[in-house]
N, C-alpha and C positions, 0 to 999 in steps of 0.2 A: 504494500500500500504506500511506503515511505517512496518507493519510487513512481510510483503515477504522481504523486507531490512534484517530484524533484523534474519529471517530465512536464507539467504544466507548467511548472516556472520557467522551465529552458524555453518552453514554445510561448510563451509572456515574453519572454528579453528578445528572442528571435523576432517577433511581430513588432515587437516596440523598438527596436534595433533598425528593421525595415523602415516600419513608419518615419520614425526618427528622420532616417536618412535622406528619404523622399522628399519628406519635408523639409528639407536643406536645400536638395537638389533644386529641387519647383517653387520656390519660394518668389513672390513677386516684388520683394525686396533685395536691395544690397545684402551682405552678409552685416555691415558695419550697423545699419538700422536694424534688423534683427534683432543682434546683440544689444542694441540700447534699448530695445522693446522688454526683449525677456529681464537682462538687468531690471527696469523701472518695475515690470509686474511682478519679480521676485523678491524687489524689496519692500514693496506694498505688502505683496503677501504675507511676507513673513513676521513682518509689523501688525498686521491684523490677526494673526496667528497668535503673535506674544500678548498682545491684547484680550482677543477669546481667551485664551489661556487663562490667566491671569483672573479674568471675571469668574470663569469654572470654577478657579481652584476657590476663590471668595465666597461663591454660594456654597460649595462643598466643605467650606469651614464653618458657614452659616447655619448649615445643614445639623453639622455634625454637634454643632454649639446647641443650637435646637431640642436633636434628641438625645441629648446630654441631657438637659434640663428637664425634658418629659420621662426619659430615667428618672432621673432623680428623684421627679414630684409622683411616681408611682411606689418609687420604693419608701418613701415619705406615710403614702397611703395603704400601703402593706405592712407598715410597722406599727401604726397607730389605728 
């Protein structure tokens, strides 16, 4: 089974390898705009990345802060 795995991912990087390339080759741009295109959306992206992030991990303390406290007020109510 570990290798039908390791086969779907070979045939993933081979497709996305082709694609990839293609997309080079046929491109209706310079190489030099390209590169400033992908640059500018990868460093947006990664910046809204760190940002989502960032807000998850805060509700996910909020969260945890939460049913900390709703613990708390049960075992509050199970002692008395």
């Amino acid at each position: 089974m570990a290798a039908n795995g390791s086969r779907n991912v070979g045939w993933f990087v081979a497709g996305f390898s082709i694609g990839a390339s293609l997309a080079i080759v046929l491109a209706p741009v310079p190489g030099s705009e390209t590169r400033r295109y992908l640059r500018e959306k990868t460093r947006g992206s990664g910046e809204e990345l760190l940002r989502n992030s960032r807000e998850l991990f805060d509700r996910g303390r909020q969260l945890a802060d939460e049913a900390a406290e709703l613990f708390e007020e049960g075992r509050k109510l199970m002692e008395g």
